[in-house]
SEMAR-372263 format. One record per residue (C-alpha): x, y, z; residue in one letter. Coordinates in nm, 2 decimals. Last residue first. Layout:
REM residues N
[r [X Y Z] A];
...
***
This chain:
REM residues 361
[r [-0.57 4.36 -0.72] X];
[r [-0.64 4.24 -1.10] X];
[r [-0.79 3.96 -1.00] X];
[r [-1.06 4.19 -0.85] X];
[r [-1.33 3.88 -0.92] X];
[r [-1.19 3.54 -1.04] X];
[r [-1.08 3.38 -1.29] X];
[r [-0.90 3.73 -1.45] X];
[r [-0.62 3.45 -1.64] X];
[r [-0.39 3.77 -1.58] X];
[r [-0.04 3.76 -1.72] X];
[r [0.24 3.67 -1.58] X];
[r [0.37 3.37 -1.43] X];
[r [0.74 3.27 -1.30] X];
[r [0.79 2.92 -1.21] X];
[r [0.56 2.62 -1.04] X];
[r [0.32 2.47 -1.29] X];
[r [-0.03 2.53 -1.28] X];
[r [-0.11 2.66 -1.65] X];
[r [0.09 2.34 -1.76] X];
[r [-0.21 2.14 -1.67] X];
[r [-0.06 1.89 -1.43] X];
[r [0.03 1.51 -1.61] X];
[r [-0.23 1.20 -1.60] X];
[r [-0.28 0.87 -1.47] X];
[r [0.06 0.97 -1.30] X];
[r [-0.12 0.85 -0.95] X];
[r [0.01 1.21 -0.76] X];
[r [-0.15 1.33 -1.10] X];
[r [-0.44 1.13 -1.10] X];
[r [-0.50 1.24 -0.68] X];
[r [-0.41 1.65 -0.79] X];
[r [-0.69 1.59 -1.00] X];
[r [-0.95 1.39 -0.77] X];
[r [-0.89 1.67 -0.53] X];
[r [-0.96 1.96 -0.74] X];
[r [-1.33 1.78 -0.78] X];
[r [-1.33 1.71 -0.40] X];
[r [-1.23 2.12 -0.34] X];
[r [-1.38 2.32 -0.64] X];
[r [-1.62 2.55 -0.51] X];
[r [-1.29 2.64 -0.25] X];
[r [-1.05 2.78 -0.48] X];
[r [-1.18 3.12 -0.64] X];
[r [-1.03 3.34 -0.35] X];
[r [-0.71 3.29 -0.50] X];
[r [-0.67 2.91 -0.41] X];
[r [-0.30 2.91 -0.46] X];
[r [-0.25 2.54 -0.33] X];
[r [-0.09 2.26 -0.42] X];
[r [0.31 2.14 -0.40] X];
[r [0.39 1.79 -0.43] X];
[r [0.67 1.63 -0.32] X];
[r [0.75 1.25 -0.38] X];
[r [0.98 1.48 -0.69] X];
[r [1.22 1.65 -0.41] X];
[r [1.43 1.86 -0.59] X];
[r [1.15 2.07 -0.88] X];
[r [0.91 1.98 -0.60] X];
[r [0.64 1.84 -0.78] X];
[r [0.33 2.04 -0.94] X];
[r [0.00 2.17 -0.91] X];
[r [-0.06 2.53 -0.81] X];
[r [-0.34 2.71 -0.89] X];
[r [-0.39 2.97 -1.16] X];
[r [-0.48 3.37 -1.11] X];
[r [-0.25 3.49 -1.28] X];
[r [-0.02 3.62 -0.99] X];
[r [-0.10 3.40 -0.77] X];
[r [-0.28 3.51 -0.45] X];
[r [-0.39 3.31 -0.11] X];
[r [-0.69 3.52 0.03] X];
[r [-0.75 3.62 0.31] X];
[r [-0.98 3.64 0.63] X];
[r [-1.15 3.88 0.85] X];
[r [-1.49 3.83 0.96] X];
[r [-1.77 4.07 1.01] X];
[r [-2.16 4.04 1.20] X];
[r [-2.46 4.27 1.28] X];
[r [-2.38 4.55 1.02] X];
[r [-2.64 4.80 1.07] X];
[r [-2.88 4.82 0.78] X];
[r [-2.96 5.20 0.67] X];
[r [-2.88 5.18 0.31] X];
[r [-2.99 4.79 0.30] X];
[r [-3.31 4.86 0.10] X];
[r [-3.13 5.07 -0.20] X];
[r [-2.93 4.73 -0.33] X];
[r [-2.63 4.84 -0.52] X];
[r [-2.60 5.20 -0.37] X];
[r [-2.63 5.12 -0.03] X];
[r [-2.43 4.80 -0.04] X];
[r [-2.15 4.93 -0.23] X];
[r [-2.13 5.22 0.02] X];
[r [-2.15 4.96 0.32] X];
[r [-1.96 4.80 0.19] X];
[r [-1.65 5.10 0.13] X];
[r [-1.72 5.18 0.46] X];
[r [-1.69 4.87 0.64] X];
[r [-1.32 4.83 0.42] X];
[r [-1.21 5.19 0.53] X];
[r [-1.34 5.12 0.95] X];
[r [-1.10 4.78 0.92] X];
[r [-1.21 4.49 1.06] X];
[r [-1.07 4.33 1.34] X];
[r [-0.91 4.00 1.29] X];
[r [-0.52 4.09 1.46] X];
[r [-0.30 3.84 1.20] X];
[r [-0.04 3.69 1.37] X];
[r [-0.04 3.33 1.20] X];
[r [-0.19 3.43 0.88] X];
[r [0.08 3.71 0.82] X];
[r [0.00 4.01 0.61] X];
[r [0.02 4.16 0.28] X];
[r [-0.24 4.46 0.23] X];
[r [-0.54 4.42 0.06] X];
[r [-0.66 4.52 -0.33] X];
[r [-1.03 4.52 -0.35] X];
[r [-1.29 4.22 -0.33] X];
[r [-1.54 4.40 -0.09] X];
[r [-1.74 4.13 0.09] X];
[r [-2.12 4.21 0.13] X];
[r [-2.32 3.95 0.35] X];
[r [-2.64 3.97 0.40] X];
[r [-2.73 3.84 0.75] X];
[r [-2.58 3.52 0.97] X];
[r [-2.89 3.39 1.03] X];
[r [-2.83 3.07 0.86] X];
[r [-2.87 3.27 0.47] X];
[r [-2.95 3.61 0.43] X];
[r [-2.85 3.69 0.07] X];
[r [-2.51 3.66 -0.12] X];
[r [-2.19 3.83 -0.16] X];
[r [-1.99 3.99 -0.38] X];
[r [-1.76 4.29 -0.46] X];
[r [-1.52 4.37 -0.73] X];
[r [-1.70 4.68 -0.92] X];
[r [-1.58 4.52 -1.22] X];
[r [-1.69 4.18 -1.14] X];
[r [-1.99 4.21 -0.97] X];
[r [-2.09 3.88 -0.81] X];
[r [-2.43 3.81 -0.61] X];
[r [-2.53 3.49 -0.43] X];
[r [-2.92 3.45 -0.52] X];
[r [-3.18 3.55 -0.26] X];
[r [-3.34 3.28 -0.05] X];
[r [-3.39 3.49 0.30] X];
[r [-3.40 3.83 0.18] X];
[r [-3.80 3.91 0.24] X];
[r [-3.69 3.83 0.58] X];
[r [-3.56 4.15 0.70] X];
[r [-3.20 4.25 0.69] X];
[r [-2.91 4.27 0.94] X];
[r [-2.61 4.33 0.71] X];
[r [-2.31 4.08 0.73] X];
[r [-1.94 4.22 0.64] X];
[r [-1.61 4.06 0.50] X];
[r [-1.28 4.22 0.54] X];
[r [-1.02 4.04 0.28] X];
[r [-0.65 4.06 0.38] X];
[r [-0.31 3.94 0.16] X];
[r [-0.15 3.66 0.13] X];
[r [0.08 3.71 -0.23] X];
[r [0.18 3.37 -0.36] X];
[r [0.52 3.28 -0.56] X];
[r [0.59 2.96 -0.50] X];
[r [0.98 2.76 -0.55] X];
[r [1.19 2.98 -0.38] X];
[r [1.01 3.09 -0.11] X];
[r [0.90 2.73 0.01] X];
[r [0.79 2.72 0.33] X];
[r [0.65 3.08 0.35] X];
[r [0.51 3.04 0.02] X];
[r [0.29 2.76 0.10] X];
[r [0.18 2.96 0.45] X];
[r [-0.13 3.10 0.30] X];
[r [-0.27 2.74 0.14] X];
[r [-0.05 2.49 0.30] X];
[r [-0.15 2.16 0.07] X];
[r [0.21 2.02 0.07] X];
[r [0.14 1.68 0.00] X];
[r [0.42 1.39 0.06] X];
[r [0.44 1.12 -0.14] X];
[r [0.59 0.78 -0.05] X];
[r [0.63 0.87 0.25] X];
[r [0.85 1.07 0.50] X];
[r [0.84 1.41 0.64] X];
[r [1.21 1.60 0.63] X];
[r [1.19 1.82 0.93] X];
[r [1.34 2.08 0.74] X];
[r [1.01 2.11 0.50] X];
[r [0.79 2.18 0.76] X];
[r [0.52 2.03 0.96] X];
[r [0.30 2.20 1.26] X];
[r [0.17 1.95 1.48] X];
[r [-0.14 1.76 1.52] X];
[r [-0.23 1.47 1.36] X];
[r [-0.54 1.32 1.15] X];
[r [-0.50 0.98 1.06] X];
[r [-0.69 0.89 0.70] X];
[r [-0.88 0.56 0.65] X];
[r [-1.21 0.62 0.50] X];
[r [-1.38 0.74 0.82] X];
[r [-1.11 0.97 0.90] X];
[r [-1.16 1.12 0.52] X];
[r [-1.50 1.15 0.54] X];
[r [-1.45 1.37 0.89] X];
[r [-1.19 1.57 0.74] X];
[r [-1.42 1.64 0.42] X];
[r [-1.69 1.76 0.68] X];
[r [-1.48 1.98 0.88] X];
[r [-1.40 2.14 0.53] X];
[r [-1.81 2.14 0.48] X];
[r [-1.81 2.32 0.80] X];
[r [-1.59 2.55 0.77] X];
[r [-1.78 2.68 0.42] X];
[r [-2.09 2.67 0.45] X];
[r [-2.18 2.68 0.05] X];
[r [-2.36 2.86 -0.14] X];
[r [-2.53 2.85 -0.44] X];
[r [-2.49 2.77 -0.83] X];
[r [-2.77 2.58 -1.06] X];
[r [-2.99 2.88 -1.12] X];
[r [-2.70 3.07 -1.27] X];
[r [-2.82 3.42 -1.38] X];
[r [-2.60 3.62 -1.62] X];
[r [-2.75 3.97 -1.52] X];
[r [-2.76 4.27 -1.80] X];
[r [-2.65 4.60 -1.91] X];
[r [-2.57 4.73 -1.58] X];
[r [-2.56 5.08 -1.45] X];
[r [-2.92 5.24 -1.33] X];
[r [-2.99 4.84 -1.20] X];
[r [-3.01 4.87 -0.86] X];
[r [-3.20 4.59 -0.71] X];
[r [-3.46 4.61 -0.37] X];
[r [-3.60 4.30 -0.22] X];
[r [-3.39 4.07 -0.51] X];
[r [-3.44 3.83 -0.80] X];
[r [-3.75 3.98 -0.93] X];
[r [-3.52 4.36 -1.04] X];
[r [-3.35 4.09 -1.25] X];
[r [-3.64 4.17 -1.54] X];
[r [-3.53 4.56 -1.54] X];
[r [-3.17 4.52 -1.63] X];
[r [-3.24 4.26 -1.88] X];
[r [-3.18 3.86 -1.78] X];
[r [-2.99 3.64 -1.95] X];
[r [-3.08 3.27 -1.75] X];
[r [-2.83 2.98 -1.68] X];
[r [-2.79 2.59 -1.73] X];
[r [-2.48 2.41 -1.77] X];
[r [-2.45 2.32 -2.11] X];
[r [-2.07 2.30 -2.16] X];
[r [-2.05 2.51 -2.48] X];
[r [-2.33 2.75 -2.36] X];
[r [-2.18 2.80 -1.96] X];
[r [-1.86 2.91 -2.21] X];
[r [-2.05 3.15 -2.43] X];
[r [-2.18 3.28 -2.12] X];
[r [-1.90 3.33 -1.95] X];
[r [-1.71 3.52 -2.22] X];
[r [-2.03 3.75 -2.19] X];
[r [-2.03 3.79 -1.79] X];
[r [-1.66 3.84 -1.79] X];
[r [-1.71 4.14 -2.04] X];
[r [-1.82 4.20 -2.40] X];
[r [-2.19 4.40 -2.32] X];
[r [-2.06 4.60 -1.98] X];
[r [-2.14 4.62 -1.67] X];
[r [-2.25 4.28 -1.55] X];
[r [-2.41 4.20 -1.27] X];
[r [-2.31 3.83 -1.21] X];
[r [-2.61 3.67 -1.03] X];
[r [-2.57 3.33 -0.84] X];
[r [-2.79 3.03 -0.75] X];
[r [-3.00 2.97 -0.43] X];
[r [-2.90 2.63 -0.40] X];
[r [-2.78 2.63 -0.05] X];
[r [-2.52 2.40 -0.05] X];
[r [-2.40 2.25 0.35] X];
[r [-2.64 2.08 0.52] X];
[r [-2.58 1.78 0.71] X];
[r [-2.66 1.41 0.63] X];
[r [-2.33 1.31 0.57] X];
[r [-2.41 1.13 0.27] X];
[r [-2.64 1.35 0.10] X];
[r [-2.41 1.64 0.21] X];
[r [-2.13 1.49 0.08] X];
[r [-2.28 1.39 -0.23] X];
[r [-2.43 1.75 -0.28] X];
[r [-2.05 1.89 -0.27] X];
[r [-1.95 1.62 -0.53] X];
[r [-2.22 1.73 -0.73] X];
[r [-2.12 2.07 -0.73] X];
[r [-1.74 1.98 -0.76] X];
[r [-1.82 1.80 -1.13] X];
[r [-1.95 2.18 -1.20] X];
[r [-1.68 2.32 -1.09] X];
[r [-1.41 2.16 -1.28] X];
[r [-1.61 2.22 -1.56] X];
[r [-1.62 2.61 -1.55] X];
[r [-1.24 2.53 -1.44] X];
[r [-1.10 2.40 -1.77] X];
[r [-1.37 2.61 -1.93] X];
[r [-1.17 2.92 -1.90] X];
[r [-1.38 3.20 -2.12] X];
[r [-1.50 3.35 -1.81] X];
[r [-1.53 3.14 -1.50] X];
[r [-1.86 3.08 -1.44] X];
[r [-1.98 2.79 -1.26] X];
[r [-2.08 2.91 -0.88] X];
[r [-2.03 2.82 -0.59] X];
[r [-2.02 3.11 -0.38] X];
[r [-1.83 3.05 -0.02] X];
[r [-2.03 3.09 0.30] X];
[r [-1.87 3.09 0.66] X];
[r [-1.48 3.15 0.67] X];
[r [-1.26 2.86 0.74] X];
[r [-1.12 2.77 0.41] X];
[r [-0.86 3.01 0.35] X];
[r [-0.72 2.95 0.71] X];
[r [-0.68 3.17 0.99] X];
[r [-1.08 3.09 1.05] X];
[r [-0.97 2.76 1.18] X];
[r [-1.16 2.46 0.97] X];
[r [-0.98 2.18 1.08] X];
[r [-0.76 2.24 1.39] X];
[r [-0.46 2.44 1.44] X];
[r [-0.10 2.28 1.34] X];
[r [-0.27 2.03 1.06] X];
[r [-0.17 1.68 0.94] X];
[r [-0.34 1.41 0.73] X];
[r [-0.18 1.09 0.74] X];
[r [-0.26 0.86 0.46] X];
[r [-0.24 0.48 0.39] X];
[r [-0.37 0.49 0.00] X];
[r [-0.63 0.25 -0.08] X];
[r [-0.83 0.52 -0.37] X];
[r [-1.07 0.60 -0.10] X];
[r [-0.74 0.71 0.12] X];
[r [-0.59 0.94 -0.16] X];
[r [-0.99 1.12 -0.20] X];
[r [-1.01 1.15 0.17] X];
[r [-0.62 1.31 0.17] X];
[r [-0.72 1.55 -0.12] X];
[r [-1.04 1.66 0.01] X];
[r [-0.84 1.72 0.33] X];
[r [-0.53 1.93 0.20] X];
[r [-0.73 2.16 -0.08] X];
[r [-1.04 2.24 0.17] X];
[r [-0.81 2.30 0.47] X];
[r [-0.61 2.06 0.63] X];
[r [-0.25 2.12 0.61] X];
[r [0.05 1.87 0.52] X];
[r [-0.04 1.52 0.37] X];
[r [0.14 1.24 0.46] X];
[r [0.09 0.97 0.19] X];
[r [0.17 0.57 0.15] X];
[r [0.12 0.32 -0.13] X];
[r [0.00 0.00 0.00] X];
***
């Protein structure tokens, strides 16, 4: 039996270690906090799920096979985690994201709705459509809980096979197995400086009390405004999550208070985007980050020395929809049933693959 140890346990690390173990690998899964901590990537509430992606089908599909991995989990573990409430992209101009999505939610036939300004006023308590030029309506996305549907994977995992550990592993102390899975998220590039190039930086996120005429509202994106968010969903409000540039900061040490400039740039966006929540108080916030490649790609590849080594991660904010699908991926190329898209290779990018909102921050 071919062994693994993989090394973190958000969404990347643990679907890959259940998928490794349901394929007869001996696996070791471990993480220095706990599953689900909100200094990870994957620890934050809600994440969108959604299938657009612009003109990059590679991951359009990717999604979409995660989707029904997502409602397999669920169905399986008996605990909810998708709310299918789909997702709106407002678009702003005729030839942007939104279009190159469409043509590519066309070629793949997943399901979605073009609606005029005026018609997508239906999908909300109060809409703003003065600047768009249309909404690209995917009835088929939604939202997912986010730390609990990592917990969730951890749990799977344990029940196919995989040890969880504690402790914090690094590359000096030399891990042994047959493959070893570096699946770090923000502290990938901190382990290995030479070899990743990721930028961690801050997102502020922020909940608005609101009646319940917005329970069951789609999951919103704006692309060129860079802010999303979704509905009230669990209690936990409206959420509103400015996608702008952040500063660089340390996972480990991080202070999670918002900042005063982030709450008033939502609650700007928020105001002028959807009239009815000008005067909402903000009843809840959370401070994460994001895991930044340049262009926008993840990172699948070995350890240019070390070729047992695998190095995954770079979720950019678009990462976590795709988790057990992802893992099944990284799991054929660990397997060499077939070779990492070049686009994730370790090296220098540039360029801008613009998969996922504010890419350009």
């Amino acid at each position: 039996m071919s062994s693994a140890l993989v090394v973190g346990a958000g969404v990347f690390g643990a679907a890959t270690a259940r998928e490794l173990a349901l394929r007869g690998w001996d696996v070791v899964l471990i993480e220095q906090y706990a599953p689900g901590t909100v200094r990870s990537a994957s620890g934050g509430d809600t994440r969108l799920a959604r299938v657009a992606h612009g003109d990059a089908d590679w991951y359009a599909e990717l999604a979409r096979n995660a989707r029904t991995s997502w409602l397999e989990l669920q169905e399986a573990t008996g605990t909810r985690i998708w709310e299918p409430v789909g997702v709106a992209w407002f678009a702003r101009s005729e030839n942007g994201f939104e279009e190159r999505s469409r043509a590519s939610l066309e070629r793949l036939g997943v399901p979605y709705e073009w609606l005029e300004p005026g018609e997508a006023r239906r999908l909300y308590p109060s809409l703003n459509v003065d600047d768009l030029t249309g909404v690209l309506y995917e009835p088929e996305a939604g939202v997912l809980h986010a730390r609990r549907a990592t917990q969730l994977l951890v749990e799977a995992g344990e029940r196919a096979g995989v040890r969880l550990e504690s402790g914090r592993c690094v590359p000096a102390d030399d891990p042994r197995a047959d493959v070893v899975v570096w699946a770090c998220g923000p502290w990938l590039a901190t382990l290995f400086p030479e070899q990743v190039d990721l930028k961690v930086t801050r997102r502020d996120v922020f909940f608005f009390g609101a009646d319940a005429s917005w329970r069951g509202t789609p999951g919103f994106c704006e692309y060129d405004a860079a802010y999303y968010g979704h509905g009230e969903i669990a209690g936990l409000g409206v959420k509103v999550a400015p996608d702008l540039p952040g500063d660089e900061i340390d996972p480990d040490t991080l202070e999670r208070t918002p900042l005063p400039s982030w709450e008033q740039a939502a609650r700007s966006y928020a105001a002028r985007r959807f009239p009815g929540l000008a005067d909402a108080p903000v009843i809840g916030t959370r401070v994460c980050q994001y895991d930044l490649t340049v262009d926008t790609h993840f990172i699948v590849d070995r350890h240019p020395e070390r070729t047992s080594w695998w190095l995954i991660g770079g979720g950019s904010g678009h990462g976590f929809k795709h988790g057990p699908a992802f893992a099944d991926y990284v799991a054929d190329c660990i397997e060499g049933k077939r070779e990492p898209e070049p686009f994730h290779a370790l090296g220098t990018r540039t360029g801008d693959a613009g998969l996922r909102t504010a890419s350009y921050g």
